[in-house]
N, C-alpha and C positions, 0 to 999 in steps of 0.2 A: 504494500500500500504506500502508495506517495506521500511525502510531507501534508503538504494542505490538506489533502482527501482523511489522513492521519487525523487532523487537525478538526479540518467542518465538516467530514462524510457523515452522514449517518446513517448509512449500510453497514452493515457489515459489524462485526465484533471488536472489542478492543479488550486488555487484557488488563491484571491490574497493575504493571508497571506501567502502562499507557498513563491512567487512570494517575499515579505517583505524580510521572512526567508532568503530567497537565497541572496538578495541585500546587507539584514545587516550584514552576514556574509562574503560575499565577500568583504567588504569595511573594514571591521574589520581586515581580515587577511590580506589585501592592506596597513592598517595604521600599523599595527604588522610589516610589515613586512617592509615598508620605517625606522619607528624608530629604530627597531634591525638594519637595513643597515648604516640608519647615526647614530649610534652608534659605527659601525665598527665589530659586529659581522657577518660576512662574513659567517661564517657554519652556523648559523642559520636564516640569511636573503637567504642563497641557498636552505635552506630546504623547506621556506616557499612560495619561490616560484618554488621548485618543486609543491606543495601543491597546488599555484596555476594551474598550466599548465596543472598536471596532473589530480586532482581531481575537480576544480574551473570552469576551462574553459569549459572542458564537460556539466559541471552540466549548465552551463550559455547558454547554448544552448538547452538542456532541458527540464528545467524547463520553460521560454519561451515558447518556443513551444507547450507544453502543458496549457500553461498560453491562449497561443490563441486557441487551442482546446476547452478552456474554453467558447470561444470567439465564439464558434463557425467557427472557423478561421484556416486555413490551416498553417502548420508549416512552409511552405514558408516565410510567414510574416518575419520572424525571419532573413531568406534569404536577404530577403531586407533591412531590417535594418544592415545586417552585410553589407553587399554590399553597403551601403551608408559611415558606417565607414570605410570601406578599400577605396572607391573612396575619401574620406575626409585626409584619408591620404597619398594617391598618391598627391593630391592636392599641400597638405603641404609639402609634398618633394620637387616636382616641383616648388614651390613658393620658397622654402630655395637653391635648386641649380640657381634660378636667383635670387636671395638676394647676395648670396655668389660670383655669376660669377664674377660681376664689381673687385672683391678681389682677383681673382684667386683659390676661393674656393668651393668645393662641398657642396653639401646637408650633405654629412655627417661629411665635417670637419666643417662647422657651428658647426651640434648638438655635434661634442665630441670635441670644443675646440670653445665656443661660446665667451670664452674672446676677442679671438684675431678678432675675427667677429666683435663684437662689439666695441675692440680699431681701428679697418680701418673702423667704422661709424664716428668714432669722429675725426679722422685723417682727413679724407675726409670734414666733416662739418666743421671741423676748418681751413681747406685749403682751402675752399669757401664760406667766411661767406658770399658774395651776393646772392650763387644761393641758391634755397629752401632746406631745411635741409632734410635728407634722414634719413628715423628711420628705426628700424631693427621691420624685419616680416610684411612686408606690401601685397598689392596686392593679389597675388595668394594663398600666404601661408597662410594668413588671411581668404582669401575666404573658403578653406578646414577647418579648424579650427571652422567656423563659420556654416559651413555644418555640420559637425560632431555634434556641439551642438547643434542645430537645431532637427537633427534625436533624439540625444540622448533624449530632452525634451520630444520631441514628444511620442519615447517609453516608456522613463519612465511614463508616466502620463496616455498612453493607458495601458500599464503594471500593471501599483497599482492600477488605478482608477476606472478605466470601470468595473461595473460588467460583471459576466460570464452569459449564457444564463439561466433561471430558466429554470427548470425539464430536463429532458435524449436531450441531441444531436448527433450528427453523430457520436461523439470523444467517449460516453458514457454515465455514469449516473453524476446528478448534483454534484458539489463538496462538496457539506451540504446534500446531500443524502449518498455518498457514508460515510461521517465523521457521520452521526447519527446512522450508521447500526455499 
């Protein structure tokens, strides 16, 4: 199988050092690319996540996919698990626009101006030291958060770990067949 086809096919089986390849590499150019950002290089922290979006997120769907073809397993899988982290992060919105209400604040002036979120917690707990102290991110927003890693474990570990089925499945030939030809 060719690079790119390796990369966004989604025929065919992949195995799980594919599945490795794909993770170490995207977590590489994640860390690459937070440190150029809080570095302050701004053209090359846009680059790299063009690199993501354009070439990373394809591939992250993928490869997967093919990973459970491995699996013997419909590429839907994949479906699921993304649709568990998009409902994990509706979740997390939802929890942070009622974190933020009792302030006068949304879900997004929390996340891009979380100081001030945070000085009306202390405001508020220091203006009521009787009643029970209120911490930031709790209830809903934690439950989303808490769902999200939940799925995430759970793929990761059916992702690297499980082997794929021995000899030809519905997807095709074995992943150590096709690598020994």
């Amino acid at each position: 199988m060719s690079g790119l086809t390796n990369l966004f096919g989604l025929e065919g089986r992949a195995g799980r050092r594919t599945m490795a390849y794909m993770t170490a590499t995207f977590l590489l150019i994640g860390l690459v690319k937070a440190q150029v950002s809080a570095a302050g290089l701004v053209v090359a922290g846009t680059v790299l996540l063009l690199v993501q979006i354009v070439l990373m997120w394809p591939a992250w769907i993928a490869v997967p996919a093919r990973r459970f073809h491995d699996m013997n397993r419909s590429w839907w899988w994949v479906a699921i698990f993304w649709g568990s982290a998009v409902a994990s992060l509706w979740f997390l919105w939802m929890g942070l626009g009622a974190q933020g209400a009792p302030f006068g604040m949304s879900a997004q002036d929390v996340l891009t101006n979380p100081d001030a979120y945070i000085n009306e917690i202390v405001a508020l707990n220091e203006a009521n030291p009787d009643e029970k102290a209120i911490k930031p991110l709790g209830g809903v927003a934690m439950g989303g958060i808490s769902l999200a890693m939940i799925f995430l474990i759970i793929q990761f570990g059916w992702l690297h770990f499980i082997p794929g089925t021995a000899g030809p499945n519905r997807f095709g030939a074995s992943v150590n067949a096709v690598a020994s030809e």
